[in-house]
MIDOSE-1310 file (N, C-alpha, C; in nm, 2 decimals, decimal comma, always signed):
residues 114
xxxx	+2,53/-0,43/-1,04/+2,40/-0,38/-1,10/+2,40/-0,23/-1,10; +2,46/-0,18/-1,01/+2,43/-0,04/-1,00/+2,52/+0,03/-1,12; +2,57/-0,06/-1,18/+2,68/+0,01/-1,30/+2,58/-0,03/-1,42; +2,52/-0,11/-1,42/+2,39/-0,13/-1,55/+2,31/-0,01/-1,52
xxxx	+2,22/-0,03/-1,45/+2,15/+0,03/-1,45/+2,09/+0,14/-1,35; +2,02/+0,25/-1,39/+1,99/+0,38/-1,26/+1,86/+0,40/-1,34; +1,75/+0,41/-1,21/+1,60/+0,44/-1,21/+1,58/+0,57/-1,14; +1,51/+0,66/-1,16/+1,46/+0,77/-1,15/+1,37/+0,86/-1,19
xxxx	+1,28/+0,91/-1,11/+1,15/+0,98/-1,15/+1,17/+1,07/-1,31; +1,03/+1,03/-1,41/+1,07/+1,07/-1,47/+1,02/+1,22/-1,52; +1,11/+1,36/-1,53/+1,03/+1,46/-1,47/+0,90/+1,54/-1,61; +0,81/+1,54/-1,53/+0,74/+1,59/-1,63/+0,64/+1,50/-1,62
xxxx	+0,53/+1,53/-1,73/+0,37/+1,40/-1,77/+0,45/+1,34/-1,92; +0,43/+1,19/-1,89/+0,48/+1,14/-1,99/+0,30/+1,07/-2,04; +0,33/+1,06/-2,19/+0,20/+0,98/-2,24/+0,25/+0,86/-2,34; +0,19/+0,78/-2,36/+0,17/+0,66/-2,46/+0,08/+0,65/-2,55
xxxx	+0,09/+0,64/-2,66/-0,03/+0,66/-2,75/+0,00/+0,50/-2,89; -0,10/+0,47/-2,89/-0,09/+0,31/-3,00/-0,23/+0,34/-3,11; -0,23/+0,32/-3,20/-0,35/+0,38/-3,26/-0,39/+0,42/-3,28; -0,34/+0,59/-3,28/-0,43/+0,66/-3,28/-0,46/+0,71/-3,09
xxxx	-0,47/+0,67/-3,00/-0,57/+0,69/-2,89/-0,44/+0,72/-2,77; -0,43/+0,73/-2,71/-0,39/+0,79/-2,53/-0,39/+0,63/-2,48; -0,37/+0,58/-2,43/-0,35/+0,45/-2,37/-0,29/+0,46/-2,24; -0,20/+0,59/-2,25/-0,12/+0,61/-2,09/-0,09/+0,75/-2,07
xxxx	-0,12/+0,82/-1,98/-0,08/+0,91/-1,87/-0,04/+0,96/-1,77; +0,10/+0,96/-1,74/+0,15/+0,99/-1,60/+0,26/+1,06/-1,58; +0,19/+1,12/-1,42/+0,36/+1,23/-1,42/+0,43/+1,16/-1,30; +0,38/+1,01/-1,27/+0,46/+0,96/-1,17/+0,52/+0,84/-1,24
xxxx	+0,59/+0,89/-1,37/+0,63/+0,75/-1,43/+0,79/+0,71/-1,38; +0,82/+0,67/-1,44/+0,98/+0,60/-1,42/+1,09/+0,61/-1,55; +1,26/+0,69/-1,51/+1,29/+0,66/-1,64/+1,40/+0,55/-1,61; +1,40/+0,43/-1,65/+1,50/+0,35/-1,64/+1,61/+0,37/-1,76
xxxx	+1,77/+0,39/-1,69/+1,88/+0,37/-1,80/+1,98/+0,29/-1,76; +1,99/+0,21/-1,88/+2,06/+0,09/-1,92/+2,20/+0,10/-1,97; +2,35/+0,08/-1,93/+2,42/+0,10/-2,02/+2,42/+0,03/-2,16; +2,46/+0,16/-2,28/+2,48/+0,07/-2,38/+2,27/+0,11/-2,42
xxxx	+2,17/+0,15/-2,41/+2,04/+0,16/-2,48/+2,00/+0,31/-2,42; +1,96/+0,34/-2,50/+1,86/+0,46/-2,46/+1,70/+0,47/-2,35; +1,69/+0,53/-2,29/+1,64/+0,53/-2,14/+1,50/+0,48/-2,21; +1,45/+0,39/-2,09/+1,33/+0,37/-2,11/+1,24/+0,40/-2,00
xxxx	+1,06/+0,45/-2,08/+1,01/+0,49/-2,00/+0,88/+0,41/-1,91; +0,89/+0,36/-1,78/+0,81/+0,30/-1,73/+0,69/+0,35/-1,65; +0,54/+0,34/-1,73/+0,42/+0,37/-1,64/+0,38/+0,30/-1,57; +0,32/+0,37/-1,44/+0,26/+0,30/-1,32/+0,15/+0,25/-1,39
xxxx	+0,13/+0,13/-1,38/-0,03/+0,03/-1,43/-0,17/+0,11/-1,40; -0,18/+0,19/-1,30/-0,29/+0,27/-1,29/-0,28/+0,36/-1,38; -0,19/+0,42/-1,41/-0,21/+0,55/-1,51/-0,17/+0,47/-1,65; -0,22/+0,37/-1,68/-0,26/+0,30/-1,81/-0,38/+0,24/-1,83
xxxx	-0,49/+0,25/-1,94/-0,55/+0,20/-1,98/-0,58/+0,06/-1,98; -0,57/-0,01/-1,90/-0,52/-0,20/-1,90/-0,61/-0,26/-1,99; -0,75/-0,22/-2,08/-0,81/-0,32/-2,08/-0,79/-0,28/-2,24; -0,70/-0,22/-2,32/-0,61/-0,24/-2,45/-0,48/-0,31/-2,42
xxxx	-0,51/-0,37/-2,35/-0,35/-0,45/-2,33/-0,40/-0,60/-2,31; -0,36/-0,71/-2,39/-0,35/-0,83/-2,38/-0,28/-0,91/-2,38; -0,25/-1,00/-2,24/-0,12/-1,11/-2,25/-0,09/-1,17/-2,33; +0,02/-1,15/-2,34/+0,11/-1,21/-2,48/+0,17/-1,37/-2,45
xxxx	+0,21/-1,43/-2,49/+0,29/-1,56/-2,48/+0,41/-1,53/-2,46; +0,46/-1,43/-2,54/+0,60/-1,39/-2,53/+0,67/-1,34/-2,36; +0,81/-1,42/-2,30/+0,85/-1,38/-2,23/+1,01/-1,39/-2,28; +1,06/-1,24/-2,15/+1,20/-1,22/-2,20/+1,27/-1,23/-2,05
xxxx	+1,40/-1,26/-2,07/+1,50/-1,24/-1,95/+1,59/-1,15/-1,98; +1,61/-1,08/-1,85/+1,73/-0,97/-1,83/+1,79/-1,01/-1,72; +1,93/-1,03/-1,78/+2,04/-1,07/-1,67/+2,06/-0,95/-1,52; +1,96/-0,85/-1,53/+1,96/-0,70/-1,40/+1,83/-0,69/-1,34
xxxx	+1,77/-0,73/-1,47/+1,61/-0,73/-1,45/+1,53/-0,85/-1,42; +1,50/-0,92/-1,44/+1,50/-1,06/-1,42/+1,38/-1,11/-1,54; +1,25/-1,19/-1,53/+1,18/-1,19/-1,62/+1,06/-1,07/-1,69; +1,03/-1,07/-1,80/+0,92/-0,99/-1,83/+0,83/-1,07/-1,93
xxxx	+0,70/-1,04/-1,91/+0,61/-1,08/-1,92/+0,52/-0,95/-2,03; +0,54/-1,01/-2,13/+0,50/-0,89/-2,28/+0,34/-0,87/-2,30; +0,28/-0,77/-2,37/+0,16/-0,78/-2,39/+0,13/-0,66/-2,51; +0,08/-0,74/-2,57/-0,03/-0,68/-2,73/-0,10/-0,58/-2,70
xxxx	-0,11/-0,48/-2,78/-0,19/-0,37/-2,77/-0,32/-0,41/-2,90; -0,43/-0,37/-2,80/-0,52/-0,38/-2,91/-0,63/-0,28/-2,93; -0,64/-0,22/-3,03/-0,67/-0,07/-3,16/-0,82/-0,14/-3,19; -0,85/-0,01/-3,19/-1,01/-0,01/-3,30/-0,95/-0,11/-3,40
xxxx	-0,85/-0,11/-3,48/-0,81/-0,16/-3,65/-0,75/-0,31/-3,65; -0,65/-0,31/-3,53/-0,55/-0,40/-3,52/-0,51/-0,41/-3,40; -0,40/-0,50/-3,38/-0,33/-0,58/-3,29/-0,20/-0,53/-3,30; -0,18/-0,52/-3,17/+0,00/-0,44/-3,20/+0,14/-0,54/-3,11
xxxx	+0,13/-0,66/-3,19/+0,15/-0,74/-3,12/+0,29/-0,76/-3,02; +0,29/-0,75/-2,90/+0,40/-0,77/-2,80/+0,48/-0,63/-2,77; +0,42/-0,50/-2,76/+0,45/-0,36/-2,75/+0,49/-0,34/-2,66; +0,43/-0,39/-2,56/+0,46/-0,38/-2,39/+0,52/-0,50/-2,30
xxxx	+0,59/-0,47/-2,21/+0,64/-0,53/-2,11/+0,59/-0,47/-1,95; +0,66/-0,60/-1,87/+0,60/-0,54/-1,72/+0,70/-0,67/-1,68; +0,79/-0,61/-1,54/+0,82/-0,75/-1,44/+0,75/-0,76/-1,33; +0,66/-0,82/-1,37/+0,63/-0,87/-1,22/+0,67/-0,91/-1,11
xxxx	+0,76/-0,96/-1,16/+0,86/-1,01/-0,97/+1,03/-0,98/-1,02; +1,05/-0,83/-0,99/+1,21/-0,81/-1,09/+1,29/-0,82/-0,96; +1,42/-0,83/-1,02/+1,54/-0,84/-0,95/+1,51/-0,75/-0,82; +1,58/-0,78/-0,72/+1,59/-0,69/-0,59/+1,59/-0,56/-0,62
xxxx	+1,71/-0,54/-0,71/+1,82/-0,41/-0,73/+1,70/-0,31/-0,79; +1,62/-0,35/-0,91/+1,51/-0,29/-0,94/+1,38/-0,27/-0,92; +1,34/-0,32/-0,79/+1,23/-0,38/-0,73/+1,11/-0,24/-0,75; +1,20/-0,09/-0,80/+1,11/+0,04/-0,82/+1,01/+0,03/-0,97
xxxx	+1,02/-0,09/-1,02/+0,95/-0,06/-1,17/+0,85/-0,20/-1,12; +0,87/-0,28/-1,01/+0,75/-0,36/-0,99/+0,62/-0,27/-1,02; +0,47/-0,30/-1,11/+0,36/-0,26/-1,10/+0,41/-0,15/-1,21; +0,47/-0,14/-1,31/+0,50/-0,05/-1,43/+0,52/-0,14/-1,54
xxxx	+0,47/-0,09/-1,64/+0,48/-0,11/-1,80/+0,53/-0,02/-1,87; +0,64/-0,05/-1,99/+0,72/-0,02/-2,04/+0,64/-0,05/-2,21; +0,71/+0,03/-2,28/+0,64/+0,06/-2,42/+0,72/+0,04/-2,50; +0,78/-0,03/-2,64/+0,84/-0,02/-2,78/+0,81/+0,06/-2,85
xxxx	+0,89/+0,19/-2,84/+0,79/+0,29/-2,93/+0,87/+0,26/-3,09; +0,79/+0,28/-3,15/+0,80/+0,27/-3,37/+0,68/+0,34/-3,42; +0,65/+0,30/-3,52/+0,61/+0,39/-3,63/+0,42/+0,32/-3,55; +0,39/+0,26/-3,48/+0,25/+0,26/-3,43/+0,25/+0,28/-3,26
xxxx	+0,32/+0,29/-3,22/+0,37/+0,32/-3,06/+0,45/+0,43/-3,03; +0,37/+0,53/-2,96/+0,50/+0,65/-2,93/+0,47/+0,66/-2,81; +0,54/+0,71/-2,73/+0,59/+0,76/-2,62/+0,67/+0,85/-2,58; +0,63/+0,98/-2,56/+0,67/+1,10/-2,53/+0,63/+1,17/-2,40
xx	+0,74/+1,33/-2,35/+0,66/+1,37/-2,27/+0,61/+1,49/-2,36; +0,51/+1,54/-2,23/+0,39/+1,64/-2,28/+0,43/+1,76/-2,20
């Protein structure tokens, strides 16, 4: 695992934004990198907005990571369906993104730092 993957503070205030609106702020986030994908960035659940996020049906498995459990963003307009992720009970090896969500950023989801 340690050749998949390396977790580390990510430096700086990162934000999330879905509609228009701020949904996340934090300078204690997480950058996970994966061989083979470009780094992703994981917020601590407190420094997210939780009550624009709604459980999704959708779940995924990572052969490092173990299960994730997706969730819909939901906008003044719309529904942004399955944008976010979170493991709630991850592999050992990554047990530092337990209690963090993770963002799909595209043309309605960005994720930058500030």
């Amino acid at each position: 695992m340690a050749d998949q993957i390396t977790i580390r503070p990510a430096e700086g205030t990162w934000v999330v934004r879905a509609g228009g609106a701020v949904i996340g702020e934090s300078e204690n986030a997480l950058e996970l990198t994966e061989v083979d994908h470009a780094p992703v960035i994981y917020f601590p659940r407190d420094d997210v907005a939780i009550e624009f996020l709604d459980d999704s049906e959708k779940v995924t498995t990572c052969p490092w990571k173990g299960e994730a459990s997706h969730f819909s963003i939901v906008t003044k307009s719309t529904i942004l369906n399955d944008c976010a992720w979170s493991y709630d009970d991850p592999k050992s090896e990554v047990a530092q993104i337990k209690g963090h969500l993770a963002f799909y950023p595209g043309e309605t989801v960005t994720v930058e730092q500030v």
